[in-house]
C-alpha positions as CSV (number, residue, x, y, z in Angstrom):
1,X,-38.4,14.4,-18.0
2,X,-38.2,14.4,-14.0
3,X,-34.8,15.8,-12.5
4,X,-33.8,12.4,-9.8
5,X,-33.7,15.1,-7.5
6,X,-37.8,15.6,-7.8
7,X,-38.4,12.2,-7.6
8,X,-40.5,10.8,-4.9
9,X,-38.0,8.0,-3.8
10,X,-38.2,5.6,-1.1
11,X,-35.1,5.9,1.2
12,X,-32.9,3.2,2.0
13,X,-31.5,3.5,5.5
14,X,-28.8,0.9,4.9
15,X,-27.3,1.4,8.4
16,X,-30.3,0.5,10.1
17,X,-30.1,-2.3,12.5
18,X,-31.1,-5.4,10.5
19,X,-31.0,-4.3,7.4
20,X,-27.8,-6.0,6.1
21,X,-29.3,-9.3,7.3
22,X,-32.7,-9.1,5.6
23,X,-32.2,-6.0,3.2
24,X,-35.0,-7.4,0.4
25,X,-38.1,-6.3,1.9
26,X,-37.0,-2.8,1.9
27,X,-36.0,-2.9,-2.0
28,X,-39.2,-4.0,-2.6
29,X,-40.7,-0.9,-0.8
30,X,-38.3,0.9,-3.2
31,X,-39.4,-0.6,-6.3
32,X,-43.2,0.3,-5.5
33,X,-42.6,3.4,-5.4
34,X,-40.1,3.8,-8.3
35,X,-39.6,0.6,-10.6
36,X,-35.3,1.5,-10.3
37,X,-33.9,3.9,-8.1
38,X,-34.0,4.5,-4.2
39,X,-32.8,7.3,-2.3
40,X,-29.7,7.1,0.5
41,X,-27.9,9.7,2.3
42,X,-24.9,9.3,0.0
43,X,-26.7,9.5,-2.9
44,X,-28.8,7.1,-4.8
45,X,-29.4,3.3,-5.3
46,X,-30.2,1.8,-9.0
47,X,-31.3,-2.0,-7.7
48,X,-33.1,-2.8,-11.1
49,X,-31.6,-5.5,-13.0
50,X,-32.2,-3.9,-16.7
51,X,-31.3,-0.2,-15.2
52,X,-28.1,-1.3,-14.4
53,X,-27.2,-3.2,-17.5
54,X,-27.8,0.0,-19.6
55,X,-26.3,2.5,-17.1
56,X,-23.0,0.4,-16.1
57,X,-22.0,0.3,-19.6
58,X,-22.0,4.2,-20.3
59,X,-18.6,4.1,-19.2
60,X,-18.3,7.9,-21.4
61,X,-20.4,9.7,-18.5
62,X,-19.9,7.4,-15.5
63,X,-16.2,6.9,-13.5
64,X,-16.0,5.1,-10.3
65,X,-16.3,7.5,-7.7
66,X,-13.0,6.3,-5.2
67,X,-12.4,10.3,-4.1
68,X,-16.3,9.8,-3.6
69,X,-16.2,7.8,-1.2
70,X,-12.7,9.4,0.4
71,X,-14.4,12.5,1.2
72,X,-17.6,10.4,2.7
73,X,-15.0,8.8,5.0
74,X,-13.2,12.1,5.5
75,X,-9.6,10.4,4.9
76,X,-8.2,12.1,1.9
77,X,-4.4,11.9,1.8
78,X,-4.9,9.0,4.7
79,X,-2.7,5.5,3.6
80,X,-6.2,4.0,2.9
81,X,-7.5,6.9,1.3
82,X,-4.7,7.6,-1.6
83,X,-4.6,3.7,-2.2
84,X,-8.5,3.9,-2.4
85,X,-8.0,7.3,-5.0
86,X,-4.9,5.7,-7.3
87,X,-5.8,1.6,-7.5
88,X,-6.0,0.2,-10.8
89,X,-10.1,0.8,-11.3
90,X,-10.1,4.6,-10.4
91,X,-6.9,5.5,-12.6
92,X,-7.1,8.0,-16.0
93,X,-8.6,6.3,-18.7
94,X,-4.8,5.5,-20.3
95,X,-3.0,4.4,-17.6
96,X,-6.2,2.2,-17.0
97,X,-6.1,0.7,-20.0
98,X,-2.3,0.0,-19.7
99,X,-2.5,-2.1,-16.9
100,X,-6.4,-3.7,-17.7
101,X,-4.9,-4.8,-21.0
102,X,-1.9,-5.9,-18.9
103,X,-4.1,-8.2,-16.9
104,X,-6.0,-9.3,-19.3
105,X,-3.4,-11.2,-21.2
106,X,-3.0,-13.3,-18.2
107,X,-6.2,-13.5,-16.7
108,X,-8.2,-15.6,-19.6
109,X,-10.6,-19.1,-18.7
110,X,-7.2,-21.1,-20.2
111,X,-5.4,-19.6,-17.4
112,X,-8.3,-19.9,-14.5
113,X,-8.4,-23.6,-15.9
114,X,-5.1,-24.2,-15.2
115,X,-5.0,-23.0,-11.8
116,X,-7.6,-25.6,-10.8
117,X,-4.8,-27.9,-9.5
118,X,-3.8,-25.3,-7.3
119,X,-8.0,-25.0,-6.0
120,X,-8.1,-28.3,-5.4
121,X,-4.6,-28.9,-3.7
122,X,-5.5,-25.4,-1.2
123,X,-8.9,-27.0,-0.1
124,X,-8.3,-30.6,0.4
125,X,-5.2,-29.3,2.8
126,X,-8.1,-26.8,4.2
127,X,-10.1,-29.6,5.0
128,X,-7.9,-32.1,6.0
129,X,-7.0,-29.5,8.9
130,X,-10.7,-28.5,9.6
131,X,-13.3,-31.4,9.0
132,X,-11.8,-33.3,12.5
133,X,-13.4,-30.4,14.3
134,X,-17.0,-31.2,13.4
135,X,-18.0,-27.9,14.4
136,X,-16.5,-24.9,12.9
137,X,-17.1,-21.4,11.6
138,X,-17.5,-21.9,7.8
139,X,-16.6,-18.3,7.1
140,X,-13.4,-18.4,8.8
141,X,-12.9,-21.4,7.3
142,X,-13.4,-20.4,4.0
143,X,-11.6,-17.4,4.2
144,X,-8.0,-19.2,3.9
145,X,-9.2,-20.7,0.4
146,X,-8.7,-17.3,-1.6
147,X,-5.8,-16.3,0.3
148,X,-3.4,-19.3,-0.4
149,X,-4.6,-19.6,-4.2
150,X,-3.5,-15.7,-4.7
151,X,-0.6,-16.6,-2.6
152,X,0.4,-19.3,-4.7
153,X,-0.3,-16.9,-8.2
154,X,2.3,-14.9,-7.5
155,X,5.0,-17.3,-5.4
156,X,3.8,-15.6,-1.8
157,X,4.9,-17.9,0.9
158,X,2.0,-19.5,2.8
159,X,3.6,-18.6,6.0
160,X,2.0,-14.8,5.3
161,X,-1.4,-15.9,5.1
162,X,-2.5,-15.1,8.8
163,X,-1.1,-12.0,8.7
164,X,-2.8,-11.2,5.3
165,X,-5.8,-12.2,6.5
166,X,-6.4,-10.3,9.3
167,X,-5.9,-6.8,6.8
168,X,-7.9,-8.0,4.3
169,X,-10.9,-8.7,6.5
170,X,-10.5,-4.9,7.9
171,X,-10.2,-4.0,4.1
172,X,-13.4,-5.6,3.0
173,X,-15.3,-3.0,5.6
174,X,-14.2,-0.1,3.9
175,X,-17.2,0.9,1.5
176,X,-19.2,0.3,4.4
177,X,-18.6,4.2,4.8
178,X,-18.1,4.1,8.6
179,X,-15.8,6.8,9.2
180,X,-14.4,5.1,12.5
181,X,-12.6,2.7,10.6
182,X,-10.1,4.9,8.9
183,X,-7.3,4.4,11.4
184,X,-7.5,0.5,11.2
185,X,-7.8,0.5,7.4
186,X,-4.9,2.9,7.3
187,X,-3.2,0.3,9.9
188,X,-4.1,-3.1,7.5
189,X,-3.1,-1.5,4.4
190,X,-0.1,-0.2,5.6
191,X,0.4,-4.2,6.7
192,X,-0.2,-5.0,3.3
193,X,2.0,-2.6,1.7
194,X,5.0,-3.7,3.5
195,X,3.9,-7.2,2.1
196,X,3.8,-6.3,-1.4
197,X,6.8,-4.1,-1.2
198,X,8.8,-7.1,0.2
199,X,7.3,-9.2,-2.8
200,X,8.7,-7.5,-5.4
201,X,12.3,-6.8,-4.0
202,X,12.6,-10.8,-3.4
203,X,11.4,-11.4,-6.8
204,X,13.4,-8.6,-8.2
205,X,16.4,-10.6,-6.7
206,X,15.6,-14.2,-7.7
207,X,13.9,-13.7,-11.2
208,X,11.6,-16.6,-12.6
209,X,12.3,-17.4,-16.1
210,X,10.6,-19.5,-18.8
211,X,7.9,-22.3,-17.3
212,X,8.5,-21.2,-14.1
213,X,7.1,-17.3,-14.2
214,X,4.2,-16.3,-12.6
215,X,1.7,-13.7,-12.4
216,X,4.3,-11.2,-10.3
217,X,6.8,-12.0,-13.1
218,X,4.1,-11.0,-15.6
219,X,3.4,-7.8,-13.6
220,X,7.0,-7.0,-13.7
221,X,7.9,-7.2,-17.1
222,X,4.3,-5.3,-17.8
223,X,5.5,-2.6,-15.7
224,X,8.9,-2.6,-16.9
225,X,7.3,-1.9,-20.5
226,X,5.0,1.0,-19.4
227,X,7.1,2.3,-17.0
228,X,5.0,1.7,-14.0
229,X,6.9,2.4,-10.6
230,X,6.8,0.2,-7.4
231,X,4.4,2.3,-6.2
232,X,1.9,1.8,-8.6
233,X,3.5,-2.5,-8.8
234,X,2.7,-2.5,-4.9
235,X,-0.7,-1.1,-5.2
236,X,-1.8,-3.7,-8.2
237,X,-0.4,-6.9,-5.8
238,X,-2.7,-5.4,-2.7
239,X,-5.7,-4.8,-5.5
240,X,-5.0,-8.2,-6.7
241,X,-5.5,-9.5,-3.2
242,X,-8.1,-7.6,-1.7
243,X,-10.9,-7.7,-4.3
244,X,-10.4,-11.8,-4.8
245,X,-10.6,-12.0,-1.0
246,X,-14.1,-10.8,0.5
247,X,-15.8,-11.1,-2.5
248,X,-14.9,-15.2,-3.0
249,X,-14.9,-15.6,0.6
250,X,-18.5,-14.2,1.1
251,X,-20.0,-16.1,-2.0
252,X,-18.6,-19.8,-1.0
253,X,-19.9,-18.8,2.6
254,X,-23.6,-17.7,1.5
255,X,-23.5,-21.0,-0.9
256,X,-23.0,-22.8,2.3
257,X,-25.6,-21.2,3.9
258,X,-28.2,-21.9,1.1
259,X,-27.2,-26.0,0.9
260,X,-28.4,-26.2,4.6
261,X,-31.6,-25.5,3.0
262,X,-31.5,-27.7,-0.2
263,X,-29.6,-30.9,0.8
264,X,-30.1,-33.1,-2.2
265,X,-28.6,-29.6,-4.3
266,X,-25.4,-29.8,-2.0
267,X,-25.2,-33.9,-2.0
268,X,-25.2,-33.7,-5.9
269,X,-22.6,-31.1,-5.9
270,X,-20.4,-33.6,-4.1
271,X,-21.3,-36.1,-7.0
272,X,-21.0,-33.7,-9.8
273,X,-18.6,-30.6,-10.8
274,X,-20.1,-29.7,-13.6
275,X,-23.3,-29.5,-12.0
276,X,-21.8,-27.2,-9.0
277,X,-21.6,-24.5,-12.3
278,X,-24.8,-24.2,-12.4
279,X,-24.8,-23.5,-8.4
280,X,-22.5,-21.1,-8.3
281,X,-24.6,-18.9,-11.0
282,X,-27.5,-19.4,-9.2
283,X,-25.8,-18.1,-6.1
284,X,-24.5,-14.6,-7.5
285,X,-28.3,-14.5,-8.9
286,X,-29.3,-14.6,-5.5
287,X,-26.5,-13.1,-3.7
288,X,-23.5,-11.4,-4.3
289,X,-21.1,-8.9,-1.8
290,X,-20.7,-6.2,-4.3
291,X,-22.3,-2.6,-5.0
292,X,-20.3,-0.6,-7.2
293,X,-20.5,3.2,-7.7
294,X,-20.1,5.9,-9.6
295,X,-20.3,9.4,-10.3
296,X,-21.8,10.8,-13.3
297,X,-19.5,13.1,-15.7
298,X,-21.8,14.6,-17.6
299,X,-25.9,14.6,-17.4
300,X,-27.6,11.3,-18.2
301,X,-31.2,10.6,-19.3
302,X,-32.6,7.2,-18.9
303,X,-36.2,6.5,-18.5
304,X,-37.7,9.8,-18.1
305,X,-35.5,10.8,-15.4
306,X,-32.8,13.0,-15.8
307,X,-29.4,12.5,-13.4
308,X,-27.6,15.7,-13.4
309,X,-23.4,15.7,-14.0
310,X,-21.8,14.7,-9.9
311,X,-24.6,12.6,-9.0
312,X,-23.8,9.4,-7.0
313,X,-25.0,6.4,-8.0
314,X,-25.3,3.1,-5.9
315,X,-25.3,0.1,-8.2
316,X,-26.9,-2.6,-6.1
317,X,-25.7,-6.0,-7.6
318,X,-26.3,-7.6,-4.7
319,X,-30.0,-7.4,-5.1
320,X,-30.5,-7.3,-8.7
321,X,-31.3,-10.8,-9.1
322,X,-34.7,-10.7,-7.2
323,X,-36.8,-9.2,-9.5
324,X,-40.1,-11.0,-9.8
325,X,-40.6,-9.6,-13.6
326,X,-37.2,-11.1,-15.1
327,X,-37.4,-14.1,-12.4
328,X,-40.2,-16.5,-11.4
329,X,-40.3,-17.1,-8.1
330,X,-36.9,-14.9,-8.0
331,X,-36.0,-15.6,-3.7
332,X,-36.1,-19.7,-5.1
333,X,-32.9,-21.2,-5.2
334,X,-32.7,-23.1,-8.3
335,X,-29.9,-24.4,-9.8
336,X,-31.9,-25.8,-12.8
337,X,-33.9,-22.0,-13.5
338,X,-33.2,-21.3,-17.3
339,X,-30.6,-18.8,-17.6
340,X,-31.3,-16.6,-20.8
341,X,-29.1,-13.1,-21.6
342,X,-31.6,-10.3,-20.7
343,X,-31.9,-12.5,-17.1
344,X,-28.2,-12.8,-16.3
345,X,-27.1,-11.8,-13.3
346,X,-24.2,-8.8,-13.0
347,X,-22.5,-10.1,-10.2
348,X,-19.0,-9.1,-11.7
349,X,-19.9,-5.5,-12.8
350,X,-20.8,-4.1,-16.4
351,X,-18.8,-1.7,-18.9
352,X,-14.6,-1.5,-18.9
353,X,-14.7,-2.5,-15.2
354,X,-16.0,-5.7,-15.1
355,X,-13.7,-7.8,-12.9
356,X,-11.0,-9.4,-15.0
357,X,-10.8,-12.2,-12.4
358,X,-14.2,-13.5,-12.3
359,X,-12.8,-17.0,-14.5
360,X,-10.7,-17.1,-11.4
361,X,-13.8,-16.9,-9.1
362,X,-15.7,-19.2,-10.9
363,X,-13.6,-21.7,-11.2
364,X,-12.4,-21.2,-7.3
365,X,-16.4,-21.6,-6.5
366,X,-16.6,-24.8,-8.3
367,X,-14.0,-26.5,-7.1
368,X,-14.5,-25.1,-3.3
369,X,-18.1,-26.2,-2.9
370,X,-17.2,-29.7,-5.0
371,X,-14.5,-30.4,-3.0
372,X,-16.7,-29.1,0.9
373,X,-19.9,-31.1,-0.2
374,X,-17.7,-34.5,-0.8
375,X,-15.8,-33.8,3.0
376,X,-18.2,-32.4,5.1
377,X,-21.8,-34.7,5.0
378,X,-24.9,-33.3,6.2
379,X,-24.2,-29.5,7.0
380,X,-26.7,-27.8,9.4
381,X,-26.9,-24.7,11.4
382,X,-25.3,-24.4,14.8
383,X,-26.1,-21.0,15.6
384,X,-27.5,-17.7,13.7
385,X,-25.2,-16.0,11.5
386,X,-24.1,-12.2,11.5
387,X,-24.1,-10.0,8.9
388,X,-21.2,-7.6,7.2
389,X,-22.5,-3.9,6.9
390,X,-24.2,-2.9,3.8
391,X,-23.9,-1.4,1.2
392,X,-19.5,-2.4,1.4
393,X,-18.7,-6.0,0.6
394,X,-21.7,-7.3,2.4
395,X,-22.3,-10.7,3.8
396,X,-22.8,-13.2,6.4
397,X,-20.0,-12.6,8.9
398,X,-19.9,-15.7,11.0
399,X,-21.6,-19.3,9.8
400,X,-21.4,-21.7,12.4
401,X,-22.4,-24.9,11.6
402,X,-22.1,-28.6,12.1
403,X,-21.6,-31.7,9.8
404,X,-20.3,-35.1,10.0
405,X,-16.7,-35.7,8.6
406,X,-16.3,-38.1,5.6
């Protein structure tokens, strides 16, 4: 038994230039030199798929590590920092519960089902206003699609969206650890505050009842129940927002980016929504924004190596669905690769904090990329993409491309 601390681990420079937009090669450095972890200057990376199915779930002697990465960014106490310390994943294991359990009732495949309508209505309005152009930024583009859909969830008006979106893309840069962004991020989510504030005093005056409740009703009541004050009400709505934002934004615009590549995948989605659920779990095998971390409580063994109690551990979802012993020919996209349960990918997280709304994401995938491939014919590049900073909610940051309009 090795303390991680002796281990002779390949370092991942994750700031580097050009490491966000091709950061493979240097996990497979990593991996030669230990089959699962890598080390980084904020602790360490676990980018093998079986290592993080059977550490995620040790939910006894792992927490997420919010106050973590707080004192990385050296904003405790900031607006950003106390929402990133007291949101709903990085609460005490009761009041976590409350409000997961809370959730949960609404957040079931029934209820992602039924907000398909919804899906569909946002995006043919999306691309009624966007396909004349023949040109466009995809990720811009597809960056209103999860915004009016959560909008709509809990009775937002549309009018907000622009002003929404310009927080939530400052918020999706926040686990990128640069500690230059602190006053912006205080800035957006004070934007957003205000916003969710405002939410629940309208709704507060002009109740929903019976068929016509919504998700904000439902969080309401819930909080009503449990005694949960506005604070706590105003910090769910921005969590609500902000993690369906960058994370459904960034995996519609990567999809994009791989159909340039596989035109008879993307021409079949257009023909096909059932087969565009087979795309979109290809995709998150591929690629998908998140890394999640956490500290450990107590001292772990796995695999000979021994993680003392405070370590910090990087779980590297993104990546985990390149490994050449689960995957043949793991960097081929797909669609038709047999999916089997020791193979499946972890895109929405492992243990009590898997994300409740990944049947919301899935669904939004299917019907987004369905709906794209039957209105915009023959994608193709019209420029190089940028990339988001990694390890936050990376991803390509810019997609220009060009199509002809249906």
């Amino acid at each position: 038994m090795q303390d991680i601390t002796e281990l002779d681990l390949h370092y991942l420079d994750w700031n580097a230039p050009g490491f966000a937009a091709n950061p493979w090669p240097e996990f497979e450095k990593a991996r030669e030199r230990h089959p699962w972890l890598a080390r980084t200057d904020q602790g360490y990376a676990v980018f093998d798929l079986k290592a993080i199915r059977d550490l995620m779930v040790q939910d006894d002697a792992l927490r997420p590590s919010f106050d973590g990465i707080v004192d990385i960014m050296e904003c405790r106490g900031s607006p950003w920092g106390r929402f990133a310390e007291e949101q709903m994943i990085a609460l005490p294991d009761a009041e976590h519960r409350f409000l997961r359990n809370a959730f949960a009732r609404k957040f079931t495949p029934r209820y992602a089902n039924q907000l398909r309508p919804i899906m569909r209505e946002t995006m043919e309005r999306l691309l009624a206003e966007w396909t004349p152009r023949e040109k466009i930024d995809f990720e811009e583009f597809a960056s209103y699609y999860p915004i009016a859909v959560t909008a709509q969830m809990v009775g937002a008006p549309l009018s907000v969206i622009p002003g929404l979106r310009k927080s939530m893309e400052t918020m999706g840069l926040a686990f990128s650890m640069d500690k230059t962004r602190v006053p912006d991020l205080d800035a957006a989510f004070e934007h957003l505050d205000a916003f969710a504030h405002d939410l629940l005093a309208r709704r507060r005056a002009e109740p929903r009842e019976g068929e016509d409740a919504d998700l904000l009703d439902m969080l309401i009541e819930a909080g009503a129940e449990g005694n949960v004050g506005d604070r706590q009400l105003a910090d769910l709505i921005i969590f609500l927002f902000v993690a369906g934002y960058d994370t459904s934004k960034n995996v519609l615009t990567y999809m994009m980016h791989l159909m340039i590549d596989n035109p008879s995948i993307y021409k079949r989605c257009a023909d096909d929504l059932e087969y565009c659920r087979r795309v979109v779990e290809e995709t998150l095998r591929v690629f998908n924004p998140s890394s999640a971390f956490r500290a450990a409580t107590s001292d772990i063994e796995y695999c000979d190596v021994r993680i003392p109690a405070g370590t910090m551990l990087f779980f590297n979802l993104n990546v985990a669905g390149h490994d050449a012993k689960l995957f043949a020919d793991p960097d081929r996209f797909d669609p038709d690769r047999p999916i089997v349960a020791e193979n499946r990918h972890v895109a929405f997280g492992m243990g009590k904090h898997m994300c409740l709304g990944q049947y919301i994401a899935r669904a939004q995938l299917q019907e987004g990329i369905h709906l794209v491939a039957r209105h915009m014919h023959a994608p193709h590049a019209d420029g190089e993409p940028g990339w988001r900073p990694f390890p936050g909610v990376w991803g390509i940051k810019g997609l220009p491309i060009e199509f002809t309009p249906a």
